[in-house]
DRENDO-1510 file (C-alpha; in Angstrom, 1 decimal, always signed):
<recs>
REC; n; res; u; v; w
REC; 1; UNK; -85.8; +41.1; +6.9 .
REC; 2; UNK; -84.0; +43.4; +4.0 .
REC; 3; UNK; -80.8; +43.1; +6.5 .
REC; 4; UNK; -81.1; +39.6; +7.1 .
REC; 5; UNK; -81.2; +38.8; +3.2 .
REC; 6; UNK; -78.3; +41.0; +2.5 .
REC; 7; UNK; -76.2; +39.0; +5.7 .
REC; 8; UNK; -77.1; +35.8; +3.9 .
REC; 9; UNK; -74.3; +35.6; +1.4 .
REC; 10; UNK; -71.8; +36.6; +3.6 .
REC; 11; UNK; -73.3; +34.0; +6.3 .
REC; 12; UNK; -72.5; +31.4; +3.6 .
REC; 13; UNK; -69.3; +32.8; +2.4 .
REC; 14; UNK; -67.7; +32.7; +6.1 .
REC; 15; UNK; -69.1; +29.0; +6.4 .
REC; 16; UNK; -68.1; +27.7; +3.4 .
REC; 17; UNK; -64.6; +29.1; +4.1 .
REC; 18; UNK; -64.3; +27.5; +7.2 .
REC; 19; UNK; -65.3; +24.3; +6.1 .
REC; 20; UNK; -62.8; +24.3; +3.5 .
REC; 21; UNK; -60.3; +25.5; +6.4 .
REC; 22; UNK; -60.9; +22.2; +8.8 .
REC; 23; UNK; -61.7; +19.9; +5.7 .
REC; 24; UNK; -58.5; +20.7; +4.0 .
REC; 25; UNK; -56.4; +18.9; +5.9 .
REC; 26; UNK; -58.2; +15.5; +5.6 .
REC; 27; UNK; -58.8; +15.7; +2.2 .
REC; 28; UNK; -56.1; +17.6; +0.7 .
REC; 29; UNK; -53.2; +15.5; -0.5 .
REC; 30; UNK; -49.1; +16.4; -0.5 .
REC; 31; UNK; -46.4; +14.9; -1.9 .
REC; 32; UNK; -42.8; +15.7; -0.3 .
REC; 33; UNK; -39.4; +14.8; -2.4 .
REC; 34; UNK; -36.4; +14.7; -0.3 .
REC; 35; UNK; -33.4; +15.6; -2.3 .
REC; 36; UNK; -30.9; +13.3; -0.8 .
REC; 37; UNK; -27.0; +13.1; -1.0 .
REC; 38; UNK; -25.8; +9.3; -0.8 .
REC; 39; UNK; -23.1; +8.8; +1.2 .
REC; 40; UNK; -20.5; +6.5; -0.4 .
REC; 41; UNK; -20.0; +3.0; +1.1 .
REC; 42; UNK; -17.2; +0.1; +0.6 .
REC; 43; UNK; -17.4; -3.1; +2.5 .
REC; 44; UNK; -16.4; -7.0; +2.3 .
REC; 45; UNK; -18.8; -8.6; +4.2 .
REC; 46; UNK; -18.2; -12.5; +5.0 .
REC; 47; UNK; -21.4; -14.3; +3.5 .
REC; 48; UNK; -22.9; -17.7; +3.1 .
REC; 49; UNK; -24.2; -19.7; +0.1 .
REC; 50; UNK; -27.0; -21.8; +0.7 .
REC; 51; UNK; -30.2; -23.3; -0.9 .
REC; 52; UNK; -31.8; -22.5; +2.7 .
REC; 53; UNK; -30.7; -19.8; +5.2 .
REC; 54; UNK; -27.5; -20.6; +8.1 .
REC; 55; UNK; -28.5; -20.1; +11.7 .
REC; 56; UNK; -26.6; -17.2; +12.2 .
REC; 57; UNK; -24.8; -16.6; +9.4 .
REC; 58; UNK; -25.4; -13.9; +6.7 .
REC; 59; UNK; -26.6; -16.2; +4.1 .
REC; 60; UNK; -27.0; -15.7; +0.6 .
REC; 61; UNK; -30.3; -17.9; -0.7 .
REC; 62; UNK; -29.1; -19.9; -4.0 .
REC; 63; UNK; -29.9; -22.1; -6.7 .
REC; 64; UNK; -27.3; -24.6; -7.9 .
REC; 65; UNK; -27.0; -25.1; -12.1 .
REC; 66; UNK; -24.4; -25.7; -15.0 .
REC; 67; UNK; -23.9; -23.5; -18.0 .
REC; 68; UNK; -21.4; -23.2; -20.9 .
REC; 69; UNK; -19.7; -20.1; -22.1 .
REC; 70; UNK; -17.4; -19.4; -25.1 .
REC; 71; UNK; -15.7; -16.6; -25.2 .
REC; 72; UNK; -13.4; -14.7; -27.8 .
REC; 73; UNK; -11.3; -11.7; -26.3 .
REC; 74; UNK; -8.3; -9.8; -28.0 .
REC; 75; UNK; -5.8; -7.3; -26.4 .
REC; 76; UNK; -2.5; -5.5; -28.3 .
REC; 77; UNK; +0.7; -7.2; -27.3 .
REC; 78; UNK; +3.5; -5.5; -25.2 .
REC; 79; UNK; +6.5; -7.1; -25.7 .
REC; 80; UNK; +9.4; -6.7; -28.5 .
REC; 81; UNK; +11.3; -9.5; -30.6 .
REC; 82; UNK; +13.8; -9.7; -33.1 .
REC; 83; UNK; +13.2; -11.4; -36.2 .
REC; 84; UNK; +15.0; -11.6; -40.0 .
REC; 85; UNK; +16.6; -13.8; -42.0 .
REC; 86; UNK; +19.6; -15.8; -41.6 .
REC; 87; UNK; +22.7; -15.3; -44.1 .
REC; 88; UNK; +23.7; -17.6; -47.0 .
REC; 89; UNK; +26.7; -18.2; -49.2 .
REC; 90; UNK; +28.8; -21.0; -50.6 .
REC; 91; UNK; +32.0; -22.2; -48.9 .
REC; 92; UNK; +34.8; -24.5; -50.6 .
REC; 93; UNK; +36.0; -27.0; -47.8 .
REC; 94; UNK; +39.4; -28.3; -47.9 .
REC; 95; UNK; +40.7; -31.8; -46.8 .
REC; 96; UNK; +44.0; -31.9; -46.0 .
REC; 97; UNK; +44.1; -35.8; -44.6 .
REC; 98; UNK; +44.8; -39.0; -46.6 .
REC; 99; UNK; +41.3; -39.9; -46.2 .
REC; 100; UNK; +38.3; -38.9; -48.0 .
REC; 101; UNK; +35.4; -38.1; -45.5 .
REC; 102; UNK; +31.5; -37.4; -45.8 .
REC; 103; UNK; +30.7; -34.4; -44.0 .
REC; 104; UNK; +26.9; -34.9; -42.9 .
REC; 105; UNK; +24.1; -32.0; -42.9 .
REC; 106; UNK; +24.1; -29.6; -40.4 .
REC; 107; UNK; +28.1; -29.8; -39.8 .
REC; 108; UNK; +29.1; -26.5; -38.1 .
REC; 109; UNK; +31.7; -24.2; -39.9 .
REC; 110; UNK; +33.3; -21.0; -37.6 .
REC; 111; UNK; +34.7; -18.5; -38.0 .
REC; 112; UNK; +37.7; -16.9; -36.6 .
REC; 113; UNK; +35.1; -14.1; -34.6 .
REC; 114; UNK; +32.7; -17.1; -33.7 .
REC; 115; UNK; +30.1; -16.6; -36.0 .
REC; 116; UNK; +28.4; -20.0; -37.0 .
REC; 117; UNK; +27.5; -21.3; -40.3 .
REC; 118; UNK; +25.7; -25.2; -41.0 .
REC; 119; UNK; +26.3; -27.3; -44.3 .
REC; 120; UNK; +22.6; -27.2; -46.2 .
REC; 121; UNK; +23.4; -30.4; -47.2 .
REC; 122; UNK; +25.7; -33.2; -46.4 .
REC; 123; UNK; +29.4; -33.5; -49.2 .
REC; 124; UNK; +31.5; -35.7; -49.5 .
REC; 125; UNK; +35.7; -34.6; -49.5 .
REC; 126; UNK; +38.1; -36.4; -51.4 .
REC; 127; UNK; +41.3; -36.8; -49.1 .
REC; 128; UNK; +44.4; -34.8; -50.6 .
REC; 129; UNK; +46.8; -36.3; -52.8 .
REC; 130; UNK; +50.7; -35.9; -53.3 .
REC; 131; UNK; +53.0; -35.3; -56.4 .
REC; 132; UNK; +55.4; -38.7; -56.9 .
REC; 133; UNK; +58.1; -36.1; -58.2 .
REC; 134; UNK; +59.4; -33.3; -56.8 .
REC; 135; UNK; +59.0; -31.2; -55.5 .
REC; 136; UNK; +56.6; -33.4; -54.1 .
REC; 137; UNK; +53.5; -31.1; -53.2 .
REC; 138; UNK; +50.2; -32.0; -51.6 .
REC; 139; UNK; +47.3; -31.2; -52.8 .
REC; 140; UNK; +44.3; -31.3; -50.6 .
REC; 141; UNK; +40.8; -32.6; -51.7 .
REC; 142; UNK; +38.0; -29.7; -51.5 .
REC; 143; UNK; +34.3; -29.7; -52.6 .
REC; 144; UNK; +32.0; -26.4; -52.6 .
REC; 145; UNK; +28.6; -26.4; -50.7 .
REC; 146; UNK; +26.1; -24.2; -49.7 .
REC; 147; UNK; +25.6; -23.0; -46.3 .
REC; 148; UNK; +23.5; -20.9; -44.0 .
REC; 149; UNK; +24.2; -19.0; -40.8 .
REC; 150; UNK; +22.6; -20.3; -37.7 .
REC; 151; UNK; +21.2; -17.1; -36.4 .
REC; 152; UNK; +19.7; -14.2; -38.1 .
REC; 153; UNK; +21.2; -10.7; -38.6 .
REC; 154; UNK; +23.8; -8.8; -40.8 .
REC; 155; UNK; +26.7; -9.9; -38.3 .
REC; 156; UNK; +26.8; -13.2; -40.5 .
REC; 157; UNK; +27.1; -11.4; -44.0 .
REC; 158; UNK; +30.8; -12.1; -44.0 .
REC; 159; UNK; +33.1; -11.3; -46.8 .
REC; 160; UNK; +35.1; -13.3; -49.9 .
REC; 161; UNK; +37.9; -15.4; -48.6 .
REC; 162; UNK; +36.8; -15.6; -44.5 .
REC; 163; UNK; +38.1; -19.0; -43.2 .
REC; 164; UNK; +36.3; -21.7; -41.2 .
REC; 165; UNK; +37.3; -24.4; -38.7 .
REC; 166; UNK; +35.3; -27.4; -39.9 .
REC; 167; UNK; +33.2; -29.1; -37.0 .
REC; 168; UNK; +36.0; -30.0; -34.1 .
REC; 169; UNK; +38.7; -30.9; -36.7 .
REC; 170; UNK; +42.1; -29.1; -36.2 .
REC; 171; UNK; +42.5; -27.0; -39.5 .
REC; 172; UNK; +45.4; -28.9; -40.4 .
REC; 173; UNK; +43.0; -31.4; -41.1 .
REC; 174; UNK; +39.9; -29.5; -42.6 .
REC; 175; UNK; +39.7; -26.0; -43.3 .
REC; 176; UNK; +36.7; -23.8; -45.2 .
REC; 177; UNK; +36.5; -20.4; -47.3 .
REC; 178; UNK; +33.9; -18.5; -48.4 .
REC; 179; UNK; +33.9; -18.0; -52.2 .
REC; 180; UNK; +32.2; -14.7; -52.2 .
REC; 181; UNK; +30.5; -12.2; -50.2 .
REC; 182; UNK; +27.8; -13.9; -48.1 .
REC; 183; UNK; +24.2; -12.0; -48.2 .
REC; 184; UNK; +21.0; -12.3; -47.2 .
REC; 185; UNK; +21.6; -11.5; -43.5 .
REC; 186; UNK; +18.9; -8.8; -41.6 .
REC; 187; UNK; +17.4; -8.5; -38.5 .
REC; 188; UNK; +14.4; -6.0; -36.9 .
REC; 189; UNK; +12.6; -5.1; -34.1 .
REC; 190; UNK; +9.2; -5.5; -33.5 .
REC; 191; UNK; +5.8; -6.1; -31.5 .
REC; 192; UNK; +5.9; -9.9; -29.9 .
REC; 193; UNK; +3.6; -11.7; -27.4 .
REC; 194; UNK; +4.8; -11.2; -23.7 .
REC; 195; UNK; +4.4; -13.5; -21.2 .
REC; 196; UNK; +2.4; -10.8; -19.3 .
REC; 197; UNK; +0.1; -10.9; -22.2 .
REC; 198; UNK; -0.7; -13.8; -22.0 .
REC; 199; UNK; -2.2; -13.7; -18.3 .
REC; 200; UNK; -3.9; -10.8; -19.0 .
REC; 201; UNK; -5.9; -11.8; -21.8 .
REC; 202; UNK; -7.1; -15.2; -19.5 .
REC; 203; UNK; -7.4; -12.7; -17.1 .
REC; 204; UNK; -10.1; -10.6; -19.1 .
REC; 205; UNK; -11.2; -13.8; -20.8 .
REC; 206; UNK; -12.5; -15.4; -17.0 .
REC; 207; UNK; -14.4; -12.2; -16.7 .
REC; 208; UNK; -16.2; -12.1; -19.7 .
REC; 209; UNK; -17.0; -15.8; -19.6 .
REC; 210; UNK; -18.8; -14.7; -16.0 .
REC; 211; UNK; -20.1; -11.8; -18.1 .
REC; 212; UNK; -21.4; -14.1; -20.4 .
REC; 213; UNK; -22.9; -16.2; -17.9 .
REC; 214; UNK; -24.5; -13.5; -15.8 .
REC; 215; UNK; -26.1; -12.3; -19.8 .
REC; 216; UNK; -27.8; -15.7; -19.6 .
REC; 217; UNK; -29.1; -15.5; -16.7 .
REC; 218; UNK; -30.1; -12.1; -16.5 .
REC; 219; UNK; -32.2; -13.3; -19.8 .
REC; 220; UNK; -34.4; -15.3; -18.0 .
REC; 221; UNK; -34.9; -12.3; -15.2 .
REC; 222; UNK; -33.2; -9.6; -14.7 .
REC; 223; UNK; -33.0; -9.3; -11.6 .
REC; 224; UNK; -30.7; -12.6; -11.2 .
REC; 225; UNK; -26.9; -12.5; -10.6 .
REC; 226; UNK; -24.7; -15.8; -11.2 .
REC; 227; UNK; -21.2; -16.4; -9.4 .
REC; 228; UNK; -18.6; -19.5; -10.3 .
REC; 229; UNK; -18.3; -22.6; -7.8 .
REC; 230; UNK; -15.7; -24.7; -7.9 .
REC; 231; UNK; -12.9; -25.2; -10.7 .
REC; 232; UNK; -14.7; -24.7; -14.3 .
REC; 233; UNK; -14.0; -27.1; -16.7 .
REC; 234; UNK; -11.9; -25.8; -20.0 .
REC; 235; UNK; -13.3; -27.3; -23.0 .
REC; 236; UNK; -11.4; -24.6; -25.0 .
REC; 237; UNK; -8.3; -22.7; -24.6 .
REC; 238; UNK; -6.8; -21.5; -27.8 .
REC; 239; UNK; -4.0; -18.2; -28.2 .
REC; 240; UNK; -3.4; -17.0; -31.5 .
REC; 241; UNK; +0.1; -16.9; -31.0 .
REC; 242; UNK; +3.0; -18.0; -28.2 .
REC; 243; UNK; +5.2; -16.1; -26.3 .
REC; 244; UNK; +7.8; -14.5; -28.3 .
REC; 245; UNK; +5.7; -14.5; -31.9 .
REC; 246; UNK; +5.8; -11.9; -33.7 .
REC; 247; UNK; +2.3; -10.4; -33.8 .
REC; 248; UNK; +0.7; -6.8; -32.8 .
REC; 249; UNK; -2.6; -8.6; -31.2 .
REC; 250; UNK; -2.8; -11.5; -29.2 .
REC; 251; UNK; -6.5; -13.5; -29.4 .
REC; 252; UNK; -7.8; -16.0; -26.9 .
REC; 253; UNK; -10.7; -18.3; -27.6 .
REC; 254; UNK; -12.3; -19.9; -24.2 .
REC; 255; UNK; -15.1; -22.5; -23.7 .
REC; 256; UNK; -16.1; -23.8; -19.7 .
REC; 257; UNK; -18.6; -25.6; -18.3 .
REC; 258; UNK; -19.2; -24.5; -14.8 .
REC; 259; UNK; -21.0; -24.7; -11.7 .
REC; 260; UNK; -22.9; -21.2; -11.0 .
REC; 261; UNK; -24.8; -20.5; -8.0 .
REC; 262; UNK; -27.7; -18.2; -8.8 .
REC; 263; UNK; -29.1; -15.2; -6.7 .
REC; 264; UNK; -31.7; -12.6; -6.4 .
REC; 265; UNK; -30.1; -9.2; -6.8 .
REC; 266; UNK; -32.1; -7.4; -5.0 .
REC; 267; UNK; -33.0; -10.0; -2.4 .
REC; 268; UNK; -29.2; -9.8; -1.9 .
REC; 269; UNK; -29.0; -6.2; -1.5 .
REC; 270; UNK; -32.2; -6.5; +1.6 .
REC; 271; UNK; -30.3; -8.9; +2.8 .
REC; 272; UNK; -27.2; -6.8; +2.9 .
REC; 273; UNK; -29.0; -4.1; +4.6 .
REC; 274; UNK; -30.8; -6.0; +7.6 .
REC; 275; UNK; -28.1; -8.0; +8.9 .
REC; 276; UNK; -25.1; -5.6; +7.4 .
REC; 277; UNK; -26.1; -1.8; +7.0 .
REC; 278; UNK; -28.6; -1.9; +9.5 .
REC; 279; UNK; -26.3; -2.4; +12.2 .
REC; 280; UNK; -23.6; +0.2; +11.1 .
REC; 281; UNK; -25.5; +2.6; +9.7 .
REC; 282; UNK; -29.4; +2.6; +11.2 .
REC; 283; UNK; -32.1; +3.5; +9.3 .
REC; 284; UNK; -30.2; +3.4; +5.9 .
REC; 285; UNK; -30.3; +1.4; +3.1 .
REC; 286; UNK; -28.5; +0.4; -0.6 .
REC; 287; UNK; -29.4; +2.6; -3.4 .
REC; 288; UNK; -30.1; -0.2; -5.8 .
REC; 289; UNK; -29.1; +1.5; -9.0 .
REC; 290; UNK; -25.6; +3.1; -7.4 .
REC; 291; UNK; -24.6; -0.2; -5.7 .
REC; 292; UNK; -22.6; -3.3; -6.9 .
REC; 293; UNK; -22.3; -6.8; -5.2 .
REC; 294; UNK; -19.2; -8.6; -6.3 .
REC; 295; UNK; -19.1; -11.9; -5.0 .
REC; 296; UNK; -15.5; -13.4; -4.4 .
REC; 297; UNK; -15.0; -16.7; -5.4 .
REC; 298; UNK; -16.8; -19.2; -2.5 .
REC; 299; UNK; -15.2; -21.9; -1.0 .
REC; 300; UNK; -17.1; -25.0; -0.6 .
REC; 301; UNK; -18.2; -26.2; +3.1 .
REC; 302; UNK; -19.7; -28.8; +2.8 .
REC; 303; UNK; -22.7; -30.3; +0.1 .
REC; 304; UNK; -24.9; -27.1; -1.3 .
REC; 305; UNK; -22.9; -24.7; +1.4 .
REC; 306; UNK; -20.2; -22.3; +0.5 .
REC; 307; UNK; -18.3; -19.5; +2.2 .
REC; 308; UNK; -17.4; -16.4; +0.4 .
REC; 309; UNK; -17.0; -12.7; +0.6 .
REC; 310; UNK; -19.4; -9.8; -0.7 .
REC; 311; UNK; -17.3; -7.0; -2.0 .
REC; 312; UNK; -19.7; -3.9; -1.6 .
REC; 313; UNK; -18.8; -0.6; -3.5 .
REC; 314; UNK; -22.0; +1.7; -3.8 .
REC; 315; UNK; -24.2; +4.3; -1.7 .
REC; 316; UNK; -26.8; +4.5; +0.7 .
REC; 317; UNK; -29.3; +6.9; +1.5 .
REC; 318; UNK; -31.6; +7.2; +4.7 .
REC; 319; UNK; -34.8; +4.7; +4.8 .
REC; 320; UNK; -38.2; +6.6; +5.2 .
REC; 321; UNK; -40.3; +4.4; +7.3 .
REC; 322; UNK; -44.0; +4.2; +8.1 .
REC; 323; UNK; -42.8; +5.8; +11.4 .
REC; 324; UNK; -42.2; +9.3; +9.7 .
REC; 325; UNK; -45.3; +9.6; +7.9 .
REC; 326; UNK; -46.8; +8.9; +11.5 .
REC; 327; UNK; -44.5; +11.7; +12.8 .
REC; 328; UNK; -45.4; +14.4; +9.9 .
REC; 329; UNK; -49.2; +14.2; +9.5 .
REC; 330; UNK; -51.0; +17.4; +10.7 .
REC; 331; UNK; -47.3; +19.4; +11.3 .
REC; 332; UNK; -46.4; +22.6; +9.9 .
REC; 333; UNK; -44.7; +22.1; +6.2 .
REC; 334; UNK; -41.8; +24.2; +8.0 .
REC; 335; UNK; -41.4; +21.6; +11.4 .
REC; 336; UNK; -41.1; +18.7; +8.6 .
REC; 337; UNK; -38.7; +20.5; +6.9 .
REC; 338; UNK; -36.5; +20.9; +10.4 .
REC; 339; UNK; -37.1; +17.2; +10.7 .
REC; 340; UNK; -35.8; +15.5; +7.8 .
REC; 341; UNK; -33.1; +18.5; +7.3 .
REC; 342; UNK; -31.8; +16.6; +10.9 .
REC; 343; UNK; -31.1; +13.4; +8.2 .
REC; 344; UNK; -28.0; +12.9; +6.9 .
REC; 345; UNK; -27.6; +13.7; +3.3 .
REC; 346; UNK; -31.0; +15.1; +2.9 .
REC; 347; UNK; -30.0; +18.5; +1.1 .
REC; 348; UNK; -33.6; +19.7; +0.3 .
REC; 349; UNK; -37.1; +19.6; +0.9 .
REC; 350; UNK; -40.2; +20.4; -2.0 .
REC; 351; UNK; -43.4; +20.1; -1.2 .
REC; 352; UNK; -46.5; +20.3; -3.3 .
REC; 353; UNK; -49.9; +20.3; -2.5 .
REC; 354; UNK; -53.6; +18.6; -4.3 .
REC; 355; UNK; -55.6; +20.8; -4.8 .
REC; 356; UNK; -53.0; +24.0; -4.4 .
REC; 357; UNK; -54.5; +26.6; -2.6 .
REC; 358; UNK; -51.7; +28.6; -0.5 .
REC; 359; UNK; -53.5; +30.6; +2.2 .
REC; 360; UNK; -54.1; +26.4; +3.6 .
REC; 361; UNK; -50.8; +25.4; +2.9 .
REC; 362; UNK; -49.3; +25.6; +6.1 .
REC; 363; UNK; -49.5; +22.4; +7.5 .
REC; 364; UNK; -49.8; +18.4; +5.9 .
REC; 365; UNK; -52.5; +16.1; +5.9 .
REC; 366; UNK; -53.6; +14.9; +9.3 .
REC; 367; UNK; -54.5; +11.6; +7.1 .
REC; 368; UNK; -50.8; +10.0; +6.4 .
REC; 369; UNK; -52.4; +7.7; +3.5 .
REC; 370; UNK; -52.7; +11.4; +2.1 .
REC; 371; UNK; -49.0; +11.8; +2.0 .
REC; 372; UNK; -46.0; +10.7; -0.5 .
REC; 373; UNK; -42.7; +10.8; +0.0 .
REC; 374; UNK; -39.8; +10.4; -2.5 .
REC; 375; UNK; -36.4; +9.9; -2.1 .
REC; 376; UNK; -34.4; +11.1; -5.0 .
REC; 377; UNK; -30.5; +10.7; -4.9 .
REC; 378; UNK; -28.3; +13.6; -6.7 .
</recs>
């Protein structure tokens, strides 16, 4: 009896422990994070627009609206100009005919090196006159008016005394002098407003104004996306200054109404994957926070069906399906680990067990509900 008593506890000891040894793996839990190493993807996949799906067709599920946008976007300008100020002086013009003449506004006067002045206002020239004695001199009629070169820079300060032809009169008919040293005449370079500009700015003005729309949207869920259909309508279209201006900024103000589709995001991206990645790459998928969808602008087919192309540029990562966790309950922690390691991009396996006890950590669950797997890109 006295041996029997002191067998007892070790009796219970050896059973207790190898109930815990069979019942550990049904009621022990694991979870297993795969470190996995996306593999980049680009793509342009031909796609569909459609309130309903296209018999074989990749076909994006939309929902037809209209929305305004106003937009207000500002670049530095790129090109160069000239700008200064024209010259200005006083001329006295000389009429050497019998016949006094009006000479109107804007009359040109040259000079001998082709530099161009205009009368400020219009004068009028007395004709000449003779002497009735001898030695019977002319005199020609003259009148002094202002003037002002026709382009800008220094070129036109000309000096006291520089002659003129008058408009297309010979100058032994009219003839022009300066009186004094002309001034006034400059000229710089600086920033201006190039065409190129220009198209840039509407360039970076149409994508905000998608931007803008997509913000609205994405207000109401954010998991929606919004694309342009069809021609928007300008309702605003405003630069702060032409082609050539002066200016070290340019500024565009732009308001549309326009025809969006809208989309689920992430019903795109599942779609994307079962009729796109699925057949090139099995048994991967998108990962939704590495990936962008950019979709081209669609051509219309007919009523509520457009054409288009989905420009993919992101990374997928293998798919762990229900089949795996079939494959890995009741195996040895290291014939999983030669499993998945078989994966492309999987780079490392962790495992950790509930409740820890590492003498029984050798295999998983035999009960896959016990098991968690997480995927998680680096």
């Amino acid at each position: 009896p006295k041996a029997i008593f002191l067998a007892l506890p070790v009796f219970l000891l050896v059973l207790l422990l190898g109930g815990l040894y069979f019942s550990y793996p049904y009621f022990a839990s694991v979870l297993i994070t795969l470190h996995v190493k996306p593999q980049p993807h680009k793509q342009i996949v031909p796609v569909f627009l459609s309130g309903s799906s296209q018999p074989d067709k990749t076909t994006i599920i939309v929902s037809s609206r209209d929305l305004e946008a106003s937009v207000t976007k500002e670049i530095s300008t790129t090109g160069e100009t000239t700008v200064g100020e024209k010259a200005k002086g006083t001329v006295t013009i000389y009429n050497r005919t019998l016949q006094a003449t009006t000479l109107k506004a804007g009359t040109r006067l040259t000079t001998s090196s082709g530099t161009v002045f205009v009368l400020d206002n219009a004068i009028a020239v007395a004709s000449s006159s003779a002497q009735t004695e001898p030695p019977f001199l002319t005199t020609p009629g003259s009148s002094s008016a202002p003037v002002t070169a026709t382009k800008i820079g220094v070129e036109s300060n000309i000096g006291k005394a520089t002659q003129f032809g008058v408009d297309n009169y010979p100058k032994s008919m009219f003839i022009a002098s300066s009186d004094a040293d002309f001034s006034g005449g400059s000229s710089r370079a600086v920033k201006a407003v190039a065409p190129a500009d220009l198209t840039k700015l509407l360039e970076q003005a149409n994508l905000e104004v998608q931007a803008n729309i997509d913000g609205q949207i994405k207000t109401e869920d954010a998991d929606l996306r919004s694309v342009i259909v069809d021609a928007p309508t300008l309702t605003k279209k405003e630069y702060s200054h032409k082609v050539n201006e002066e200016a070290t900024t340019v500024k565009l103000s732009l308001s549309v109404k326009a025809s969006v589709f809208t989309y689920s995001y992430q019903l795109l991206l599942d779609t994307l994957t079962k009729e796109v990645i699925s057949k090139t790459f099995p048994g991967r998928k998108f990962v939704s926070g590495k990936t962008t969808v950019f979709i081209a602008t669609p051509k219309k087919i007919s009523d509520g069906i457009y054409s288009g192309e989905a420009e993919i540029d992101g990374e997928i990562i293998p798919i762990i399906d229900d089949g795996y966790y079939s494959q890995i309950a009741g195996r040895s922690v290291e014939n999983t680990k030669q499993l998945f390691s078989n994966l492309t991009g999987i780079v490392n396996m962790e495992v950790k067990f509930t409740p820890e006890i590492p003498v029984l950590n050798g295999n998983l669950p035999k009960n896959k509900a016990k098991i968690t797997i997480n995927l998680v890109p680096g």
